[in-house]
N, CA, C and O atoms as CSV, one atom per row, in Angstrom:
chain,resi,resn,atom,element,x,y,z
A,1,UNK,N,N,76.812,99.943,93.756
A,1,UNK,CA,C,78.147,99.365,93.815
A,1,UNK,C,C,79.179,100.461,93.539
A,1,UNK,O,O,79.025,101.287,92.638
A,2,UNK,N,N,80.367,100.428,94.453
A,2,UNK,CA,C,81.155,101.491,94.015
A,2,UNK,C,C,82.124,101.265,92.748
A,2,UNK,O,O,82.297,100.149,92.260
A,3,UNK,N,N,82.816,102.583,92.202
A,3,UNK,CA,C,83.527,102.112,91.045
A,3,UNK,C,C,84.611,101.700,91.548
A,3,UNK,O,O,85.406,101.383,90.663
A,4,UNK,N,N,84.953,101.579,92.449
A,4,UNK,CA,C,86.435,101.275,92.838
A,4,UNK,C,C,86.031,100.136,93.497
A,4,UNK,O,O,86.642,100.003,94.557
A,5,UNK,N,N,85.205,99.235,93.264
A,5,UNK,CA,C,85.014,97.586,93.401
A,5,UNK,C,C,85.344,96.852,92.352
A,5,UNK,O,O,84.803,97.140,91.284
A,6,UNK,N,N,86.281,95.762,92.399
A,6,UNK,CA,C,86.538,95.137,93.321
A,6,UNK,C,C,87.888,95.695,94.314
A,6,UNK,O,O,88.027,95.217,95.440
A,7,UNK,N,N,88.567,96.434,93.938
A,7,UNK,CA,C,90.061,97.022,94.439
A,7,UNK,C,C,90.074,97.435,95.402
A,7,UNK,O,O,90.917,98.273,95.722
A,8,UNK,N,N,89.392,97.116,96.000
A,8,UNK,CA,C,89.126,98.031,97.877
A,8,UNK,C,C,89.100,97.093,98.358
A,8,UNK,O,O,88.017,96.553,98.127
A,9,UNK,N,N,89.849,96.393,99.081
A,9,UNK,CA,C,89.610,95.296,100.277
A,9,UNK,C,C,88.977,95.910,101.663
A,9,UNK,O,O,88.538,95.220,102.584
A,10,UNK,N,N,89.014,97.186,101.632
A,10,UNK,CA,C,88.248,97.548,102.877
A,10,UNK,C,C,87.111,97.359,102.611
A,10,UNK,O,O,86.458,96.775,103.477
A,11,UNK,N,N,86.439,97.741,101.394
A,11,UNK,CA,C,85.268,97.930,101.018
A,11,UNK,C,C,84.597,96.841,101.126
A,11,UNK,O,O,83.440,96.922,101.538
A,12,UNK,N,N,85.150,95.577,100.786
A,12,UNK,CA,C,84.834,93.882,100.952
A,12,UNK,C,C,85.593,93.478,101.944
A,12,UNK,O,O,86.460,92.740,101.478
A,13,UNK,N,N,85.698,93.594,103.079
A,13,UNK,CA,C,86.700,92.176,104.214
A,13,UNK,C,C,86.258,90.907,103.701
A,13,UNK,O,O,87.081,89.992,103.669
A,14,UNK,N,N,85.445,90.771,103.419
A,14,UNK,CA,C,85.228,89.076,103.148
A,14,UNK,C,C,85.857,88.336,101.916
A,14,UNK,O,O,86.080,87.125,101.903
A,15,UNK,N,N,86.204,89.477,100.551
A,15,UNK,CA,C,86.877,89.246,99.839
A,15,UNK,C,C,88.146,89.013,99.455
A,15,UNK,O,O,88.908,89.964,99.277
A,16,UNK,N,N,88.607,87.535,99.248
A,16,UNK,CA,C,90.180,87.262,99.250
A,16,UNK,C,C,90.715,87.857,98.440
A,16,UNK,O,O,90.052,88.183,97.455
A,17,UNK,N,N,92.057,88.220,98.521
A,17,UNK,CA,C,92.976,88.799,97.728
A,17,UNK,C,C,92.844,87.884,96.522
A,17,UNK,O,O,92.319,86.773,96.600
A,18,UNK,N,N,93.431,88.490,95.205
A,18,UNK,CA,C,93.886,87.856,93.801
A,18,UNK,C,C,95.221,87.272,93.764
A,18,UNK,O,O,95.680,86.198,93.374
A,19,UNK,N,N,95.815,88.596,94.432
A,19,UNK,CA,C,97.567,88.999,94.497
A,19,UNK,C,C,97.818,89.447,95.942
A,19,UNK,O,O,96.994,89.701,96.821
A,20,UNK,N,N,99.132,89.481,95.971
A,20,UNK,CA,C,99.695,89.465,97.450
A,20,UNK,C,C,100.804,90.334,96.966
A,20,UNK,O,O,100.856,90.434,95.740
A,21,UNK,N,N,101.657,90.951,97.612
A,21,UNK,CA,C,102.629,91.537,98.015
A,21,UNK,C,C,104.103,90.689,97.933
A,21,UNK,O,O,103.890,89.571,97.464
A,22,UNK,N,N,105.151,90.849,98.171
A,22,UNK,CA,C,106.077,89.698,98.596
A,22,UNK,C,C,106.496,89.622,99.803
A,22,UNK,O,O,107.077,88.690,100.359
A,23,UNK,N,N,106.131,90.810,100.270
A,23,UNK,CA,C,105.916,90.579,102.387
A,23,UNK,C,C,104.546,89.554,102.176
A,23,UNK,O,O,104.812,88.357,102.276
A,24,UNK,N,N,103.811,89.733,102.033
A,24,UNK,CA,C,102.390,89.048,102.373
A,24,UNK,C,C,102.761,87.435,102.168
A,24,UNK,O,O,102.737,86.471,102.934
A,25,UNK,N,N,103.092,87.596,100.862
A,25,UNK,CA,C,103.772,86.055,100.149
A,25,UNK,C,C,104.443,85.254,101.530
A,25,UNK,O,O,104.174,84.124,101.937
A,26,UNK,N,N,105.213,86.051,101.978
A,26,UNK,CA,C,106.398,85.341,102.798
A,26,UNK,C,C,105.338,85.070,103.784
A,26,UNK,O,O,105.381,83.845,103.899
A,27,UNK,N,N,104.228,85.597,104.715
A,27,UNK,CA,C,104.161,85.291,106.128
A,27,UNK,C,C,102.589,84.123,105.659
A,27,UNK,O,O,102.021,83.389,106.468
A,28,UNK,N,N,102.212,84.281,104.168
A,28,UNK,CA,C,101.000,83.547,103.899
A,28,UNK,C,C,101.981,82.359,103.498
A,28,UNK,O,O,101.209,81.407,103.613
A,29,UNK,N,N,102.924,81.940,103.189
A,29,UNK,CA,C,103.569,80.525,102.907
A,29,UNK,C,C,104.578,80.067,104.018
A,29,UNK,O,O,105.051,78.934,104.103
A,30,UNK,N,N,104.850,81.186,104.907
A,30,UNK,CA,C,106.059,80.366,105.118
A,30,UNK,C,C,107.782,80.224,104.480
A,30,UNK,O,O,108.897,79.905,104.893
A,31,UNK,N,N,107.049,80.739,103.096
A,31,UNK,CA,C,108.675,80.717,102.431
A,31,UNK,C,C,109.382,82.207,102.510
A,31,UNK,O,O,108.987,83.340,102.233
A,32,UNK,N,N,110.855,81.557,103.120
A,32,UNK,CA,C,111.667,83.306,102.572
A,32,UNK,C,C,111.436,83.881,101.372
A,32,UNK,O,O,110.992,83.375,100.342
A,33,UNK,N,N,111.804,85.062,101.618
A,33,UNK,CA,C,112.301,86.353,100.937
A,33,UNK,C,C,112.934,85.835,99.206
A,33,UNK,O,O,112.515,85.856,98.049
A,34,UNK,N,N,114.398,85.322,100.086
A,34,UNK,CA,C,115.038,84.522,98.508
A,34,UNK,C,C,114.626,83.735,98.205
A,34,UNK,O,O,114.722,83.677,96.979
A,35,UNK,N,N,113.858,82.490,98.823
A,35,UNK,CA,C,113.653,81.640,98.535
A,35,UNK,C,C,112.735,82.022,97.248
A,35,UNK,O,O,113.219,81.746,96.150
A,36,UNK,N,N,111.705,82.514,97.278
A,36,UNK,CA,C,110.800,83.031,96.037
A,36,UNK,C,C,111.360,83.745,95.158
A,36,UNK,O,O,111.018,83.595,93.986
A,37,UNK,N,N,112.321,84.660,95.493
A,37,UNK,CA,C,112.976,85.118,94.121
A,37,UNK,C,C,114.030,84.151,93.145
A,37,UNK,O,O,114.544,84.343,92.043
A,38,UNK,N,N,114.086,82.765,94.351
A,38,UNK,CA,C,114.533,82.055,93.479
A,38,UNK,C,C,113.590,80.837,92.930
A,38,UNK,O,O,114.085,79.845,92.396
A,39,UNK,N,N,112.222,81.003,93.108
A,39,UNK,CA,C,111.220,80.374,92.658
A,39,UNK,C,C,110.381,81.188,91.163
A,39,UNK,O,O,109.511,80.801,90.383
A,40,UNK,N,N,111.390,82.799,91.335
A,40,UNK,CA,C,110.792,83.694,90.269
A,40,UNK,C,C,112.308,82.940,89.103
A,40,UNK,O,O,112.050,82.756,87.913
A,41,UNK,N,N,113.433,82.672,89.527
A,41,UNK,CA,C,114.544,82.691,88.596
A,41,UNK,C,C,114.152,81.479,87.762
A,41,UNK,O,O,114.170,81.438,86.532
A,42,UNK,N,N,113.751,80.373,88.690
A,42,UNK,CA,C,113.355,79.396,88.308
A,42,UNK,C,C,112.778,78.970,87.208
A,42,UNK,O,O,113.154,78.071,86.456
A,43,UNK,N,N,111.583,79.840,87.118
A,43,UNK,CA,C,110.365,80.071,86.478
A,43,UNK,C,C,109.323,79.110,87.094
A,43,UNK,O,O,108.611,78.317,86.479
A,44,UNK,N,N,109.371,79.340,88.470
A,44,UNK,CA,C,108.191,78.588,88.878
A,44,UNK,C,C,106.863,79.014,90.231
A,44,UNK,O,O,106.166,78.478,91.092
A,45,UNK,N,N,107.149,80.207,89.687
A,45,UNK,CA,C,106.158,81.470,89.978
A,45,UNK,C,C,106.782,82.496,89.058
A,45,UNK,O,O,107.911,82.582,88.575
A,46,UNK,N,N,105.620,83.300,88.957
A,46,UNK,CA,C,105.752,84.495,87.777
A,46,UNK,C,C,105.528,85.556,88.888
A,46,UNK,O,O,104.618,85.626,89.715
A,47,UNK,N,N,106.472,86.268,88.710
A,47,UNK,CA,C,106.052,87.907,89.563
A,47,UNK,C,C,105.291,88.673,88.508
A,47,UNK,O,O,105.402,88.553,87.287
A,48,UNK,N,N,104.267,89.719,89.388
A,48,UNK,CA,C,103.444,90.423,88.231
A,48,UNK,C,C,104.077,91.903,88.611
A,48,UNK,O,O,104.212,92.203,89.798
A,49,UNK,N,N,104.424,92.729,87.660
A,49,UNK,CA,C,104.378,94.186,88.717
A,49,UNK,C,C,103.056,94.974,88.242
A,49,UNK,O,O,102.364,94.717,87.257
A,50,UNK,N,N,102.855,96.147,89.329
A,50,UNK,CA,C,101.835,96.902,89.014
A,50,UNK,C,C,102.304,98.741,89.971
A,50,UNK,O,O,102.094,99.342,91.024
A,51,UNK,N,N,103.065,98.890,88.575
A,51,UNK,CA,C,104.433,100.180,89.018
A,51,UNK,C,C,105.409,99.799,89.808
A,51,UNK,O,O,106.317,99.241,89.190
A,52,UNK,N,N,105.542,99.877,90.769
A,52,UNK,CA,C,106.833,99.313,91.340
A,52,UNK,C,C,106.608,98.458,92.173
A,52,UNK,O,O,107.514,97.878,92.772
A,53,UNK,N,N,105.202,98.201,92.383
A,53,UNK,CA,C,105.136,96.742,93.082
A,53,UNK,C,C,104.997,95.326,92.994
A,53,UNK,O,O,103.983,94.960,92.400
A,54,UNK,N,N,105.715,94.475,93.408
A,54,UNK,CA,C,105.519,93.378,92.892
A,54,UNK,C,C,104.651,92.629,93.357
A,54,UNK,O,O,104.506,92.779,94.571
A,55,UNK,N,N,103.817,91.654,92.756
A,55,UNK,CA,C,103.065,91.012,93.023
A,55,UNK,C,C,103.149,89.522,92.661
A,55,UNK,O,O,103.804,88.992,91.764
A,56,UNK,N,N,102.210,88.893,93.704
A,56,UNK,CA,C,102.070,87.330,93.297
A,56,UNK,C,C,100.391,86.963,93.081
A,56,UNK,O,O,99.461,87.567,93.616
A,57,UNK,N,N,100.322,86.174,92.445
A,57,UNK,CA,C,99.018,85.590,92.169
A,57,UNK,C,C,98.971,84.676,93.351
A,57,UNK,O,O,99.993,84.113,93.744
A,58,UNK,N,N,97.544,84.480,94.057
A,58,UNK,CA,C,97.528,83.622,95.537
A,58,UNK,C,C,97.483,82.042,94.844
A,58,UNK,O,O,98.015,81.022,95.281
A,59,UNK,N,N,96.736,82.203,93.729
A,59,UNK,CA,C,96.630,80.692,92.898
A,59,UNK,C,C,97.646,80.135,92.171
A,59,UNK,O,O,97.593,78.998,91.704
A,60,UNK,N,N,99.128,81.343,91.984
A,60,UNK,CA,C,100.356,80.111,91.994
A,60,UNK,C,C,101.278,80.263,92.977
A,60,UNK,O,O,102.417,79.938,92.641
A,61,UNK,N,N,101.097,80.775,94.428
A,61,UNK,CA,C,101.576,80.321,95.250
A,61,UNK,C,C,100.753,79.260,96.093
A,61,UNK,O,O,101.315,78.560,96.935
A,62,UNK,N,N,99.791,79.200,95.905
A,62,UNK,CA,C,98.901,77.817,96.425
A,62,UNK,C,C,99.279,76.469,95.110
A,62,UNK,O,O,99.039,75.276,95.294
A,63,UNK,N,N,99.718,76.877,94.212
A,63,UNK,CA,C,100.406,75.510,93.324
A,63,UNK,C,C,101.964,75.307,93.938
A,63,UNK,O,O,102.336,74.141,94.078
A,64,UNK,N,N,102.518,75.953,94.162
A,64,UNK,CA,C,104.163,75.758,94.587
A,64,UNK,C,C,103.953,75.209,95.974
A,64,UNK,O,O,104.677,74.236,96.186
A,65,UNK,N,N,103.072,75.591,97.110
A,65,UNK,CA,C,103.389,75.290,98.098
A,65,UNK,C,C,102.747,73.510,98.201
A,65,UNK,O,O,103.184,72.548,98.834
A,66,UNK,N,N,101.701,73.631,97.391
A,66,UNK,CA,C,100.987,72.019,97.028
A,66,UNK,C,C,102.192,71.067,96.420
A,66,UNK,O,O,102.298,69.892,96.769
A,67,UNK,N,N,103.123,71.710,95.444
A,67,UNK,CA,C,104.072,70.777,94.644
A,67,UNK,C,C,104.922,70.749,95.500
A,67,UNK,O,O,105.771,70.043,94.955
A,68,UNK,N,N,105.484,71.125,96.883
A,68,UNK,CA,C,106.779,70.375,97.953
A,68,UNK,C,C,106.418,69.091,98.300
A,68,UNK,O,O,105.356,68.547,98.601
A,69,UNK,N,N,107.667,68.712,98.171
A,69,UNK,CA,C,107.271,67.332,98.434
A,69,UNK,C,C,106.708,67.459,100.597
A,69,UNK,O,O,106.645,68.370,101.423
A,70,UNK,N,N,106.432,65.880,100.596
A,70,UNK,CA,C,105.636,66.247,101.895
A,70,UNK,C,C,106.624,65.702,102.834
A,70,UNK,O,O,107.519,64.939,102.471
A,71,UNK,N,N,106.442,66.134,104.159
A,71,UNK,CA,C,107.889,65.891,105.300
A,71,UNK,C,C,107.650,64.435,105.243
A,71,UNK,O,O,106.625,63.905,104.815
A,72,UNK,N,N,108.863,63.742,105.793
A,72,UNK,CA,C,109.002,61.980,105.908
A,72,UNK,C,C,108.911,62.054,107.312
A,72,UNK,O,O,108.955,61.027,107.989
């Protein structure tokens, strides 16, 4: 096993992300840009950074997009 497993998504394709990007965020939900930074003001997603990048956890943007209400 390499030492740089799990952190290589090349190394695993089959392995889902933890965290996403906030480009990634946007085209895996659907939601804008602001819209999530105003879901970060909110407090109803937590941004993580890791140096200057920000990150999202995929398991609380799969809770926010579950809590919209559903179209009529």
């Amino acid at each position: 096993m390499s030492a740089r497993w799990p952190f290589r998504q090349l190394d695993h394709p089959n392995m889902p992300k933890l965290a996403v990007t906030i480009a990634e965020a946007v085209e895996m939900t659907g939601i804008g840009r602001t819209s999530l930074y105003k879901l970060f003001a909110e407090k109803k997603l937590t941004p993580r950074k890791n140096g200057k990048r920000t990150l999202i956890l995929v398991e609380d943007l799969e809770r926010v997009v579950k809590s919209l209400p559903e179209a009529a």
